[in-house]
C-alpha positions as CSV (number, residue, x, y, z in Angstrom):
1,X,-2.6,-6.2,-28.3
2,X,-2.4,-5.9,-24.5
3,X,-4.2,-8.7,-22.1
4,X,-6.4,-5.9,-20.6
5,X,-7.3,-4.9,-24.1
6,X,-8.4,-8.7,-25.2
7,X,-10.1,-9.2,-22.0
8,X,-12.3,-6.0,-23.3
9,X,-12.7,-7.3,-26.5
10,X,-13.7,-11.0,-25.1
11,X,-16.6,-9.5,-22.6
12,X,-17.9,-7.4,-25.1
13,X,-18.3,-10.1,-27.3
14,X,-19.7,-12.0,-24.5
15,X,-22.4,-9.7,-24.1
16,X,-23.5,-9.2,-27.6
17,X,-24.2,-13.3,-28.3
18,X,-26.2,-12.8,-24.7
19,X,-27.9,-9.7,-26.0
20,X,-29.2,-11.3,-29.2
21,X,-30.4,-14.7,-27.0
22,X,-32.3,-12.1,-25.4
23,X,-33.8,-10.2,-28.0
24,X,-34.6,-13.8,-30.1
25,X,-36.3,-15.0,-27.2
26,X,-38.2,-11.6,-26.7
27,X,-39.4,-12.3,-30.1
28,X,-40.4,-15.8,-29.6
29,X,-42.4,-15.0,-26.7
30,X,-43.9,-11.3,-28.3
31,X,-44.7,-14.4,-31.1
32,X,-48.6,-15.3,-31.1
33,X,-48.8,-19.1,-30.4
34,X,-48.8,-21.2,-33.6
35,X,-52.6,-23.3,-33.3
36,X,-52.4,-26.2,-35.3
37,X,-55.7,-26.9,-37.2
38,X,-57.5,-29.5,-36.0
39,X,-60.3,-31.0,-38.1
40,X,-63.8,-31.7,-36.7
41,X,-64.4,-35.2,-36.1
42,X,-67.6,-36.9,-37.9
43,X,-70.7,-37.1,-35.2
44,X,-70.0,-41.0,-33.2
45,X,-73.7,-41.8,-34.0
46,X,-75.9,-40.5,-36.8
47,X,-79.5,-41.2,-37.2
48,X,-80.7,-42.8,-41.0
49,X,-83.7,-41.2,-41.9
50,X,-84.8,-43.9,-44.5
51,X,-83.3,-46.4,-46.6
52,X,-79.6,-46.3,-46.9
53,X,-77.7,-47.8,-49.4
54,X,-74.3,-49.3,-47.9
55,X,-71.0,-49.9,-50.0
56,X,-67.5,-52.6,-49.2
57,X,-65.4,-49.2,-50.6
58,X,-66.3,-46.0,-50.7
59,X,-67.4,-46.1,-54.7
60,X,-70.9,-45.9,-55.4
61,X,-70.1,-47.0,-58.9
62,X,-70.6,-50.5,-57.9
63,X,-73.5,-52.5,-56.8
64,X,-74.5,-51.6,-52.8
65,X,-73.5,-54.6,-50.9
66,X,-76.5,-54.4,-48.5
67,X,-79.2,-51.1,-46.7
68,X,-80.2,-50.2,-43.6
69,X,-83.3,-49.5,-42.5
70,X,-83.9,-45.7,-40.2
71,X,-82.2,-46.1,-37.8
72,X,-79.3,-45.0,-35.5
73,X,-75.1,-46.0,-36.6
74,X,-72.4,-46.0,-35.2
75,X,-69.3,-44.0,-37.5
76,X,-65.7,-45.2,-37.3
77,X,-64.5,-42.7,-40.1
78,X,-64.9,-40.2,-42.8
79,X,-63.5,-39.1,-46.4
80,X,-60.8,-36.5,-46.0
81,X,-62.0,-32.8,-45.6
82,X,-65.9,-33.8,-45.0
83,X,-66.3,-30.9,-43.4
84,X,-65.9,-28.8,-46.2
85,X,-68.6,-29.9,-48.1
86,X,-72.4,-27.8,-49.3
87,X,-75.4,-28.1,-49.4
88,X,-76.4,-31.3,-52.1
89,X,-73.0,-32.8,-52.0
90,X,-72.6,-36.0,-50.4
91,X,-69.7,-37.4,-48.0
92,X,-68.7,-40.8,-47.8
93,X,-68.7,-42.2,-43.9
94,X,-68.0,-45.6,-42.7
95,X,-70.4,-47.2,-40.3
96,X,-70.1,-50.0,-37.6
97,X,-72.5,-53.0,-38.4
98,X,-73.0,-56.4,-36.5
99,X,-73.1,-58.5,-39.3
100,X,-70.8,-57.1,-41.9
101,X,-68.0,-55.3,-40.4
102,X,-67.3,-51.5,-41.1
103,X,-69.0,-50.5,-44.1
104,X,-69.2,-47.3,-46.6
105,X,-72.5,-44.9,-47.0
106,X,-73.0,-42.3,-49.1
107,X,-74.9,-39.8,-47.3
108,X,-76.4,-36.1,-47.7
109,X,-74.0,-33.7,-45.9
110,X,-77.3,-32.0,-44.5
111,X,-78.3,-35.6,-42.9
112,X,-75.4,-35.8,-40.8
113,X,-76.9,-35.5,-37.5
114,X,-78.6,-37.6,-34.8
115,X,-82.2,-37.4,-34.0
116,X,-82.8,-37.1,-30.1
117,X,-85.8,-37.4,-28.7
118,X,-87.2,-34.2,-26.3
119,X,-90.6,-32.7,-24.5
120,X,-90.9,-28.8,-25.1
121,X,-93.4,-26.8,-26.0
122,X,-91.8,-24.2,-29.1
123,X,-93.1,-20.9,-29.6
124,X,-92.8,-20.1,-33.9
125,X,-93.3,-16.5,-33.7
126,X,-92.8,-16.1,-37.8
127,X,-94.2,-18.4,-40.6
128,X,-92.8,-21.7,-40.6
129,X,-92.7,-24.0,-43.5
130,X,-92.9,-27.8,-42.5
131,X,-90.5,-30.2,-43.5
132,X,-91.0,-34.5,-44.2
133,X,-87.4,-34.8,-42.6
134,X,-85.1,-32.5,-40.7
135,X,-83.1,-31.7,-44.4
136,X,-83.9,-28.8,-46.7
137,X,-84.5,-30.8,-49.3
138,X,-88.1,-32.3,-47.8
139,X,-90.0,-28.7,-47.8
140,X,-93.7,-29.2,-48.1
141,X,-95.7,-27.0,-49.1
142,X,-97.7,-26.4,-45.8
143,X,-96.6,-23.8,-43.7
144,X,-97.9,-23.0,-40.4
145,X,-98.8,-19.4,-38.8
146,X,-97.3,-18.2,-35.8
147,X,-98.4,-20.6,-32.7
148,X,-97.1,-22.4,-30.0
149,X,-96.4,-26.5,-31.0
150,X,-95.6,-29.6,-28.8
151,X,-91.8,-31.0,-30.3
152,X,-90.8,-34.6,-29.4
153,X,-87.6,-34.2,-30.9
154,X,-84.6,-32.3,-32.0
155,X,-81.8,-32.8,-34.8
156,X,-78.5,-32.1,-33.8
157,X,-76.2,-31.8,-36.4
158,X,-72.4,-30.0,-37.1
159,X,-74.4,-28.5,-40.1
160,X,-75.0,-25.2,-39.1
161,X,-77.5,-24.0,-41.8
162,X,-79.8,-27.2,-39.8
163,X,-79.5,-25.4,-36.5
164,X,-82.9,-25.3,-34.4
165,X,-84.6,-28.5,-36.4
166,X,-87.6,-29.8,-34.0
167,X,-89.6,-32.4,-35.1
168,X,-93.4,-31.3,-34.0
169,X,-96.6,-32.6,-33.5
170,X,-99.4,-31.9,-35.8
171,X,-103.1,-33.1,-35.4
172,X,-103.8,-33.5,-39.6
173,X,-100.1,-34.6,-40.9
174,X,-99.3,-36.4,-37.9
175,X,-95.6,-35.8,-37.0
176,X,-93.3,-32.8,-38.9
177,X,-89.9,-31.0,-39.0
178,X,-89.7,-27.4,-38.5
179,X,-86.1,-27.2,-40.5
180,X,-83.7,-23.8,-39.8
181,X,-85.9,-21.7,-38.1
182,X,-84.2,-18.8,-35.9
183,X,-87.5,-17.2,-35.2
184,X,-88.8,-19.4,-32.2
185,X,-89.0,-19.5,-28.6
186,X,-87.7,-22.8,-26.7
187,X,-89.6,-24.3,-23.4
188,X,-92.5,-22.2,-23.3
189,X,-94.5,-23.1,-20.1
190,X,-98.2,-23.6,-21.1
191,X,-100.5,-21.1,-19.2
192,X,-104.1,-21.2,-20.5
193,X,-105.8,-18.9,-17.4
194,X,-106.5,-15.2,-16.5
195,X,-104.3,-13.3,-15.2
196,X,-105.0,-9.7,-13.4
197,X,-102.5,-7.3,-14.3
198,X,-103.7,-4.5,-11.0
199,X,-101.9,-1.6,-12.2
200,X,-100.2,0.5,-15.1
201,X,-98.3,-2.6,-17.3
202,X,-96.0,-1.7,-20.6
203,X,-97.6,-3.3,-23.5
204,X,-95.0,-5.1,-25.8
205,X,-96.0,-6.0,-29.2
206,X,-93.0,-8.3,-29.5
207,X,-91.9,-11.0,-26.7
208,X,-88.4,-8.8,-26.7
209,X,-90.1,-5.1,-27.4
210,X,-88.5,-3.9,-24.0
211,X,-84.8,-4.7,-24.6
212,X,-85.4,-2.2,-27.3
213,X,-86.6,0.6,-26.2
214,X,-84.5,3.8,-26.7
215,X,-86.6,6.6,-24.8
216,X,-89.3,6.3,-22.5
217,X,-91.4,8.1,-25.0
218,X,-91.5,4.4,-27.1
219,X,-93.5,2.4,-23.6
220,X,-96.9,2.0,-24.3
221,X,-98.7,1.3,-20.9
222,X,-102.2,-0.3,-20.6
223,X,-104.5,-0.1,-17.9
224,X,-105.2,-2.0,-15.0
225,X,-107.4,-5.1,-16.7
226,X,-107.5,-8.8,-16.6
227,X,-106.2,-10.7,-19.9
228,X,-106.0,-14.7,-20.6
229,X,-102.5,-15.6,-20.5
230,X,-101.4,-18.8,-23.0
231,X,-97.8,-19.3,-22.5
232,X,-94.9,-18.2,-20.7
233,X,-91.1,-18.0,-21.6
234,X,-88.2,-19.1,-19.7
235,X,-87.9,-14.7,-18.7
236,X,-91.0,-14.8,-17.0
237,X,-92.8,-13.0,-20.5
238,X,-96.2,-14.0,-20.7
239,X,-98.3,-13.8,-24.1
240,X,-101.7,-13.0,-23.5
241,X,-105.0,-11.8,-25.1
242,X,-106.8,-8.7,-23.7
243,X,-110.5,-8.7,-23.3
244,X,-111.0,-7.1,-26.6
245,X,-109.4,-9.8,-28.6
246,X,-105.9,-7.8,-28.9
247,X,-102.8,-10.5,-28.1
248,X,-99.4,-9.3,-27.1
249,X,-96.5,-9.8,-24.4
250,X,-96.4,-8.7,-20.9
251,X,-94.0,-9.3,-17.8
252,X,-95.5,-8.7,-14.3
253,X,-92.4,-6.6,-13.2
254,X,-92.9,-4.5,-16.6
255,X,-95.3,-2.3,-14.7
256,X,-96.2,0.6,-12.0
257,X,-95.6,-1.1,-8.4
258,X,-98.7,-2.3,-6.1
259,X,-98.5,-0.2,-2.9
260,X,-97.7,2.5,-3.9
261,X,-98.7,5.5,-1.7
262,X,-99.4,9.0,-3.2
263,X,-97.3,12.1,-1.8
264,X,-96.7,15.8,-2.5
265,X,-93.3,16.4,-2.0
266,X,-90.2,18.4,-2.7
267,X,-87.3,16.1,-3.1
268,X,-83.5,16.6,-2.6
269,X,-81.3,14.6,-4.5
270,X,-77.9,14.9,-3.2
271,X,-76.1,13.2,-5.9
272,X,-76.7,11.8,-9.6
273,X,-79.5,9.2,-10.2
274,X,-80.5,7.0,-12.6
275,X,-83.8,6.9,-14.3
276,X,-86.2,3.9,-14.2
277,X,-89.2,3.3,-16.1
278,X,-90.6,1.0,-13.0
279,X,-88.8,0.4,-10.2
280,X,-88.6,-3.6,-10.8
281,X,-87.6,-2.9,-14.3
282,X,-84.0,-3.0,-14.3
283,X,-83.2,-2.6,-17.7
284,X,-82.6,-0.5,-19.9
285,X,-82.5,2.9,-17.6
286,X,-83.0,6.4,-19.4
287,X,-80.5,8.4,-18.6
288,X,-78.8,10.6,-15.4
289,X,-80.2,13.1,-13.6
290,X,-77.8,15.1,-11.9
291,X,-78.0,16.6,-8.0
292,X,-81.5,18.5,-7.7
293,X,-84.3,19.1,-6.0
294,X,-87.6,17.3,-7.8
295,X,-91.3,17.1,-7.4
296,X,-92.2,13.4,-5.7
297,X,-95.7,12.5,-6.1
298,X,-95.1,8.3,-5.3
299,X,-93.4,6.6,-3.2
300,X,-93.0,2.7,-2.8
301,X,-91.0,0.7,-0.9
302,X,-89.2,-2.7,-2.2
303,X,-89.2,-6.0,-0.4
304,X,-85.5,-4.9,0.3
305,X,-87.0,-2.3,2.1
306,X,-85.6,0.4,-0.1
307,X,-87.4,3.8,-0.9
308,X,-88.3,4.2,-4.2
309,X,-89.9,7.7,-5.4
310,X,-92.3,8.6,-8.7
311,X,-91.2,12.3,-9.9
312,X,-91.3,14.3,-12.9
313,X,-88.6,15.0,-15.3
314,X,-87.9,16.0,-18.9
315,X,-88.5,12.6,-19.8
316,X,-91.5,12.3,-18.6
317,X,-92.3,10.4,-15.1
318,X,-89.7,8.4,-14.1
319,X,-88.4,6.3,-10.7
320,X,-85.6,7.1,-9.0
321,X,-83.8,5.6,-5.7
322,X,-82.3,8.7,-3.6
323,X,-80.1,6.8,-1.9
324,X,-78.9,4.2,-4.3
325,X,-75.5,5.1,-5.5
326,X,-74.6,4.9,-9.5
């Protein structure tokens, strides 16, 4: 074999080991990253919500060595896989104590959690069954009707079947749990006053009824009236009762603008615009309407100074902004 010949065969070799580096590396880094598991820790503090029995070992075959009172622990550890564990199993945590060193208790899975103390006002919008403690297990048989309550406290817990447990105030039972409730408003802002609603407002039967509208044929609108509003959301939603006893949801900017000055007038639009229920209702819109030339009979100007016009369409009368593109 000639030296030109083997100096071939050498630099093709050469380039084949470099051209499978490559392609491995390619495939490492084409690779999805490899995310170890990493098991949630028990909760550093958990509230006892009465007596607890407390072990040397974690064996509740033997004699308790001492109990604790309700009250809050500190955790230093956990049986293996804890986590994992249902509804009316137990898990076996060790708790910090001052007088005995770290100690075993056997607790509920659904009373890991830590009780902490708040000032809300909670709006149950379904029936709600109340509970002794914040644990399924403690259902009374009184449940409340839809109303707004006072709740001094929450439970927080890495259960998730206990999300949204408040502890509320009742004037004949004293204090309650309302346990795993999804169908409640948070930090309502109590109103108790009339309120005058001056023009055209869309009456919502739910506190949500607007986000779920599909055509403007499904807005009912009331008349200009004055109602007694008792509570407010976070959204600016207001629940109120109308004169003749009716009570549903309303939201000032859910309604025909104040100022609004009456016209006659052929309209141009020079491009596509959107279609608004109100002009300070910004969701959802109803449609397009393409370049045309419309029948304005409103107009109303925003506090951005922007021209806003009433006209009819297919859909029935809608707001448009001319000059606002898409």
């Amino acid at each position: 074999m000639s030296s030109k010949t083997l100096m071939r065969n050498v630099i093709a070799l050469v380039f084949v080991c470099m051209l499978i580096n490559l392609t491995g590396h390619l495939q490492a880094d084409a690779a999805p990253p490899h995310k170890e598991f990493v098991p949630p820790k028990v909760p550093p503090v958990i509230t006892l919500l009465e007596q607890t029995p407390l072990y040397s070992t974690p064996d509740d075959s033997h004699k308790p060595f001492a109990a604790l009172t309700p009250q809050n622990v500190t955790t230093v550890d956990a049986e293996q896989s804890w986590y994992t564990k249902q509804r009316g199993e137990k898990v076996w945590i060790q708790i910090k104590t001052t007088w005995a060193g770290d100690l075993w208790m056997h607790l509920d899975y659904d009373r890991i959690g830590i009780v902490k103390p708040i000032d809300t006002n909670i709006a149950l919008l379904w029936d709600s069954s109340l509970y002794t403690q914040p644990s399924l297990s403690t259902m009374t048989d009184v449940v409340l009707a839809p109303q707004t309550v006072h709740a001094n406290a929450i439970f927080e817990s890495p259960v998730s079947y206990l999300t949204n447990s408040y502890r509320i105030e009742t004037s004949w039972l004293g204090d309650m749990w309302v346990v795993s409730q999804p169908h409640m408003l948070l930090d309502m802002e109590i109103v108790n006053q009339e309120m005058d609603l001056p023009t055209e407002t869309l009456y919502m039967e739910d506190y949500d009824t607007s986000n779920r509208m599909q055509r403007p044929s499904d807005a009912k609108l009331i008349p200009p009236q004055t109602v007694f509003a008792f509570e407010k959301t976070q959204n600016g939603i207001y629940h109120v009762r109308s004169q003749d006893g009716n009570t549903f949801w309303i939201h000032p900017d859910f309604a025909q603008p104040a100022g609004a000055v009456q016209m006659k007038e052929r309209l141009n639009l020079l491009k596509d615009v959107r279609l608004y229920l109100f002009p300070t209702m910004p969701f959802p819109t109803f449609g397009v309407l393409s370049a045309q030339t419309v029948d304005a009979f409103e107009r109303w100007t925003d506090p951005q100074n922007e021209q806003w016009y009433h006209i009819h369409t297919w859909a029935g009368d809608m707001w448009v902004q001319p000059d606002k593109p898409l």
